[in-house]
N, C-alpha and C positions, 0 to 999 in steps of 0.2 A: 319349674314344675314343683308346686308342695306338697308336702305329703304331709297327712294327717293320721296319726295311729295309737287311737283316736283323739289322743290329748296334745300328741306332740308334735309339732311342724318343723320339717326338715328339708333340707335341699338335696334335688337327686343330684348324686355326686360326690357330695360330703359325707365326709366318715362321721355321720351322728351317733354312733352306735346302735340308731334303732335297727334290731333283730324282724328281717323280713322273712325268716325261714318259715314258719306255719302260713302266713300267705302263701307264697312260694309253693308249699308243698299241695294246698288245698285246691290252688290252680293250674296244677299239673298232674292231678287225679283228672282235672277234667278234660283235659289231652291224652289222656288214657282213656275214657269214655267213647271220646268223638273219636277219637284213632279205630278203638275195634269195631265201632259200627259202619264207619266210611267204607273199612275195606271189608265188609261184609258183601258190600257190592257186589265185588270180585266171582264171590261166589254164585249170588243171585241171578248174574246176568244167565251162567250154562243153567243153572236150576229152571230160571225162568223159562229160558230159550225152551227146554224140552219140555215142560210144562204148556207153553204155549202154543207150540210149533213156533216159534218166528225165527226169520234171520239176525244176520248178527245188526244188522240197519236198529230192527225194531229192536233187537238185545240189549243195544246201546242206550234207548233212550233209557231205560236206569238210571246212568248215569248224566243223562241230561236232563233229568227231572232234578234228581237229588243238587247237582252243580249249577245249574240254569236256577236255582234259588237263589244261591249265593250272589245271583248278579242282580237280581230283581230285588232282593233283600238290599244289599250294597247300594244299589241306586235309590231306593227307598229311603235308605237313610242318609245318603249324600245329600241329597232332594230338601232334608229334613235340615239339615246341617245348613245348606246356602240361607235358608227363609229363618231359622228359630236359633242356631249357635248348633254347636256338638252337643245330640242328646245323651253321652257320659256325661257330657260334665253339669247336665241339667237334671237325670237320674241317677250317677254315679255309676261305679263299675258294679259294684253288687246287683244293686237291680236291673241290670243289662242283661247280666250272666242267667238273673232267675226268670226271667222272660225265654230267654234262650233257652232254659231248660223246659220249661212247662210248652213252648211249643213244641220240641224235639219231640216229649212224653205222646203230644197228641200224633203226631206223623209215626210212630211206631206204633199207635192204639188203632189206627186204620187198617195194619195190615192183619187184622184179625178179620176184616170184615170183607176184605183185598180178598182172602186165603178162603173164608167160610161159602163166598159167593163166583170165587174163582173169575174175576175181574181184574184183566189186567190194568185196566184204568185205575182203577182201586191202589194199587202197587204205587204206581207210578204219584196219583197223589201225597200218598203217606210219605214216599220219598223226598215230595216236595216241599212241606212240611219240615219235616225232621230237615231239608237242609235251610232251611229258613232259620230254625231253632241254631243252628250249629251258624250260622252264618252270625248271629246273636255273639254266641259264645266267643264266637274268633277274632270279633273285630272287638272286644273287649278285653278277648287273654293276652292276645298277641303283645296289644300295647303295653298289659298291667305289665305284664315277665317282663319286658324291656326295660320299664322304668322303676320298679323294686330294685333298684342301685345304679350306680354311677355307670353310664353310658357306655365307657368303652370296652365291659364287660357284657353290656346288651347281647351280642351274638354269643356269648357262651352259656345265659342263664336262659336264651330262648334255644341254644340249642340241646340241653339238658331238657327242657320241655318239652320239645320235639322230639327226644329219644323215648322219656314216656310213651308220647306218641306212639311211637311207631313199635311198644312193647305192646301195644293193643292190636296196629295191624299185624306184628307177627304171631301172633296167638288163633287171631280171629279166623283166618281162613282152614287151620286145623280143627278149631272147634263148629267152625260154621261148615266144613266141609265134613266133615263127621256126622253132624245131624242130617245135614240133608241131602247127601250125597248118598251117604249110609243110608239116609228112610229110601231114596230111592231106591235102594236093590231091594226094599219089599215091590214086588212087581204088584202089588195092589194097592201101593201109596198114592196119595193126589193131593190134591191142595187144601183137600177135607180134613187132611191128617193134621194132630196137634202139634207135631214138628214146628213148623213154622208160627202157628199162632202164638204157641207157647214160648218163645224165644224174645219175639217183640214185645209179649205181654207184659213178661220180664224185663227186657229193657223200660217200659214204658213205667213200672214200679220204681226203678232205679231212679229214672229220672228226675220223677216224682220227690221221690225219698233225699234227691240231694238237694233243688231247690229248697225242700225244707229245711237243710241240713244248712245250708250256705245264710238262707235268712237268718236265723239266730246264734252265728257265729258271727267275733269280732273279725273283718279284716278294714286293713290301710287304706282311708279314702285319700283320693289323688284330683287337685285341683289346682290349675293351672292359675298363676299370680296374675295372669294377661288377660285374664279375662275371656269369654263367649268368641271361639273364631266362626263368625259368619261373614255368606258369600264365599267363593271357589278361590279362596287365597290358596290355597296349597298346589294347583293348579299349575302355580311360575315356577314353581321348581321343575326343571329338566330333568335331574337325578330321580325324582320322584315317577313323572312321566313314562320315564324309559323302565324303571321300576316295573309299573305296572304291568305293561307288556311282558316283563321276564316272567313275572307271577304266570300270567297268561301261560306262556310259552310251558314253563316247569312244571304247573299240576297236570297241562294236557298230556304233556310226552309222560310224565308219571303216570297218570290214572290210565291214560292208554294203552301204556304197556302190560300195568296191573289186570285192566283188563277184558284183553284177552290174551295172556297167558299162559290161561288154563289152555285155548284152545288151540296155540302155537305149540304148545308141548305136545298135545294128541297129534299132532301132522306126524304120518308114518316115516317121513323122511326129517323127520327131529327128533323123536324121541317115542311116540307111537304110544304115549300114557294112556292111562284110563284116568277119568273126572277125577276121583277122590284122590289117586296117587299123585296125580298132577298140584291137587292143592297145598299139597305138601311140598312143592317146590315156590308157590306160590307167597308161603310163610317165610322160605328164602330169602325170595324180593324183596317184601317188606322186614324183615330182621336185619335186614341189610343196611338197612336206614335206619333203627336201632342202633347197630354199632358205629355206624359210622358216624351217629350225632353224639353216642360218648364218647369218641375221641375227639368228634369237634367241641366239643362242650370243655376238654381239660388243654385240647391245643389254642381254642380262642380266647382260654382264660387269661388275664394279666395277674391274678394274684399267687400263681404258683411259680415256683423255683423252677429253674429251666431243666437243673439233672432229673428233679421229681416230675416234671410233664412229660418229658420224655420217656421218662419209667412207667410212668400209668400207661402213656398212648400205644408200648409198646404192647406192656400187660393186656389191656383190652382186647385185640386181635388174637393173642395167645391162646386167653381162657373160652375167647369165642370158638376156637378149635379144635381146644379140648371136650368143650359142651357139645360139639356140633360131630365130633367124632363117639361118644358117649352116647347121644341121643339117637345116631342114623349109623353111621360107620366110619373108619378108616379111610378110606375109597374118596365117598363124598366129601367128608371135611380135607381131602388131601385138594382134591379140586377147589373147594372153595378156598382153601388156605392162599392160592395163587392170586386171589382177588384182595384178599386180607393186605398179601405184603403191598401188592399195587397200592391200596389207599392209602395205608403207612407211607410210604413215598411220597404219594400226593398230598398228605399231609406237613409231610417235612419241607418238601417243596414249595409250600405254600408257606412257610415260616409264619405261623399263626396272622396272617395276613386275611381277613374276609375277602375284599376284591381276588385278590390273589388266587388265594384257597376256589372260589367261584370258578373264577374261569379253568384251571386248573384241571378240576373234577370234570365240565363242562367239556373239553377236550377230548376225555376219557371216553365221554359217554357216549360221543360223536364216535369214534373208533369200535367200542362194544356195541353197540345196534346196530351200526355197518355191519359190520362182521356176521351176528345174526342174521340181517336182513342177507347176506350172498353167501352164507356157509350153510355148512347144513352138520346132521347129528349131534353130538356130545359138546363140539367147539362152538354150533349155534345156541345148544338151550343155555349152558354155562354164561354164554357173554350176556343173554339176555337177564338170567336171576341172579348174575353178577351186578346186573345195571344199580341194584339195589342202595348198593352200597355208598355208590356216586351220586347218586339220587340225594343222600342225607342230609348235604347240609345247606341244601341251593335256597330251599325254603325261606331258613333263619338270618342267611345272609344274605340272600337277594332283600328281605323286611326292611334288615337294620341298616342296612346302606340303604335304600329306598328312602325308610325314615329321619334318619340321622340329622337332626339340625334343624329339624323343623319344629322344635318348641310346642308352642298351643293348638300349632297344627297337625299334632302327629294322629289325634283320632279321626280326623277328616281324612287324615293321608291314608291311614288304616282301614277308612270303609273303602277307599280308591283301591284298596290292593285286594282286600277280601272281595272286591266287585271283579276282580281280575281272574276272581275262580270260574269264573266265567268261560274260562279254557278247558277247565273239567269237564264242561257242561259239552261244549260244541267239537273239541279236537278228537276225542275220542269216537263223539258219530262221526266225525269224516272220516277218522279211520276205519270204524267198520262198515262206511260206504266202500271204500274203497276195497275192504278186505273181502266183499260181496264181490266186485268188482275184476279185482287181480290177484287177489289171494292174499293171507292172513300174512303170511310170510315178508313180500313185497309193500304190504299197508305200512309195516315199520319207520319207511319213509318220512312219517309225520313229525315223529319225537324226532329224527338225526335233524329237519332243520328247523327244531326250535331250539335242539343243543347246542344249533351253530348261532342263532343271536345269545343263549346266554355266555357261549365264547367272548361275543363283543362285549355283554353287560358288564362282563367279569373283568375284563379287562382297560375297558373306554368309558360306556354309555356310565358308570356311576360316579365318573368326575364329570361329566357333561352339565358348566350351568353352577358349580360350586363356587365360584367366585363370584355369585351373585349373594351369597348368606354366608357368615362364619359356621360353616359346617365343623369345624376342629375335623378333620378326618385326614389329618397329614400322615397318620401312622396307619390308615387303610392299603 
């Protein structure tokens, strides 16, 4: 792969000296963006719900607008890939990304018109949209972060992206649950009210404002020596394959649990919350992936001293204690702390190993959503906003093993996985068929067995097929 910036050509891998940190930083603003609005979701779905009347079936679609893009997107541009080459490397990552923004801008400009005419159709497209625009983004960022340096660091600068990430869904449910949770207790609020228009409108300026920001700013174009891969080459790889399905399996059992959350917390026999309280556990969830992708981000590094990684990883769980004790109480950060040390453990257990580390987590999560799903009170909502934390780094390590070794093929491979969000879209309505069904509580079923194949992927499925290409991942 070469890389051009903009005068100079380099190989990923080699210590050129070229400095990628302003790239870097400028495409992890935008995993800060797509992070707070994904999980705004979260929020929209009980908002919706009591706005609309519907059940949790129709609550769901939400999320199957917004995620069911990503697969239609994904296959769109597969599609585009077999007949014309990879359109990165025929538009480049810049103009990928500014596309992806200006469609996101228009799918958040609808919901003005969603909200003013009180159309639940209306929602639901705007959703569609914006996840098209973010489906843009992702099959662009995923790869850039990856290959802005030498490979075997790939799962530590994407998982540093990923905790940006996930600094936007922890924010977002307390700010999004505050507007509109809070407008609701005016018992004369509706969908008339500027709450919600004004929020998207906002987003819809933002995103605006950075497309332009990004066009006339220098970053590192990246063009592969190999030339246009066209036709389903990427396809023969096994590791990739089984890949995709984990994608599948991990946004479903994440976004699922995400949400409904909220609404597993209100059961009287869990915890008995009210909406806006509940969101604030829901910020949990997602902080949780925050932290746990800055420790995987300093545990999957190779260029730190081993006394000093172990120093930070420990730090990190520390100060997340102290903030979390500071912010809420005592009490609460004592309870989350027992999750803290768990991942520290699974961390060390996984001796900066990505497969390792995978399955590992993956275990974890299988045991906390059981638990959940057949306990009840304090020991249920805990394992469940504990999941969080486990949740962190399945993402960037299920990518970079999925990807790993496949050269000119890694943007093909990249719409194959971002078409994988596709689980976003459909796992979460079968859960809340089912939670229509046998109750919210019992739906959890969905995520424990898709944590039980990324047990396998973690462990098996990402050597499946490697001795067919010099993957180098002897140290995975």
């Amino acid at each position: 792969m070469a890389i051009t910036n903009p005068t100079k050509t380099v190989e990923q891998g080699q210590d050129s000296g070229t400095n990628f940190t302003f790239a870097f930083t400028v495409i992890t603003g935008l995993f800060f963006i797509w992070g707070f609005i994904t999980c705004l979701n979260d929020i929209l779905i009980p908002y919706l719900k009591k706005q609309f009347e519907l059940n949790y079936f129709k609550a769901t679609l939400v999320q199957f607008s917004f995620f069911g893009a990503y697969f239609i997107g994904s296959v769109a541009y597969f599609l585009y890939s077999l007949k014309y080459g990879d359109l990165i490397e025929r538009i480049g990552y810049k103009n990928c990304i500014i596309w992806g923004l200006l469609m996101a801008a228009f799918g958040c400009f609808l919901f003005y018109p969603g909200a003013e005419y009180k159309i639940y159709g209306i929602f639901l497209t705007g959703l569609f949209c914006l996840g098209l625009g973010f489906t843009l983004l992702q099959i662009a960022a995923n790869p850039y972060v990856a290959i802005l340096g030498p490979e075997k660091n790939a799962s530590s600068r994407l998982n540093l992206a990923q905790a940006v990430n996930s600094f936007g869904t922890t924010i977002a449910p307390i700010i999004g649950g505050y507007f509109l949770f809070g407008h609701m207790l005016n018992q004369d609020a509706d969908l008339e009210g500027s709450t919600i228009k004004s929020m998207y409108l906002l987003f819809t300026v933002i995103f605006i404002a950075t497309a332009i920001t990004i066009r006339y700013i220098n970053l590192p174009t990246f063009k592969s020596e190999e030339g246009l891969a066209k036709g389903a080459s990427a396809l023969k790889y096994p590791h990739l394959m089984l890949g995709i399905v984990a994608i599948f399996a991990y946004v479903g059992a994440e976004v699922g649990i995400g949400s409904l959350l909220i609404s597993f917390l209100a059961m009287p026999k869990i915890a008995g919350m009210a909406e806006m309280e509940a969101s604030t556990y829901v910020s949990f969830y997602w902080g949780g992936l925050m932290i746990g992708r800055i420790i995987g981000a300093v545990s999957l590094s190779t260029n730190i001293a081993q006394v000093k990684k172990i120093g930070l990883m420990i730090l990190v769980p520390v100060i997340s204690f102290v903030i979390i004790g500071f912010l809420t109480n005592w009490v609460i950060a004592g309870n989350y702390a027992i999750f803290l040390a768990l991942s520290l453990l699974a961390f060390f257990l996984g001796s900066s190993l990505p497969a390792r580390t995978l399955g590992i987590f993956s275990i974890i999560l299988v045991c906390l959503v059981s638990t959940a799903v057949f306990a009840s009170g304090s020991l249920a909502m805990w394992c469940l906003v504990g999941a969080g934390l486990f949740n962190s780094i399945l993402w960037s390590n299920i990518f970079t093993l999925a990807i790993a070794g496949l050269g000119k093929y890694k943007s093909q491979a990249s719409s194959l996985l971002i078409m994988a969000i596709l689980g976003a879209a459909l796992l979460p309505v079968i859960q809340g068929s089912l939670a229509d069904k046998i109750g919210i509580q019992r739906s959890f079923i969905v995520p424990i067995i898709c944590y039980l194949y990324l047990v396998f992927y973690g462990f098996i499925g990402y050597k499946m097929g490697k001795n067919k290409i010099n993957l180098g991942l002897r140290n995975l």
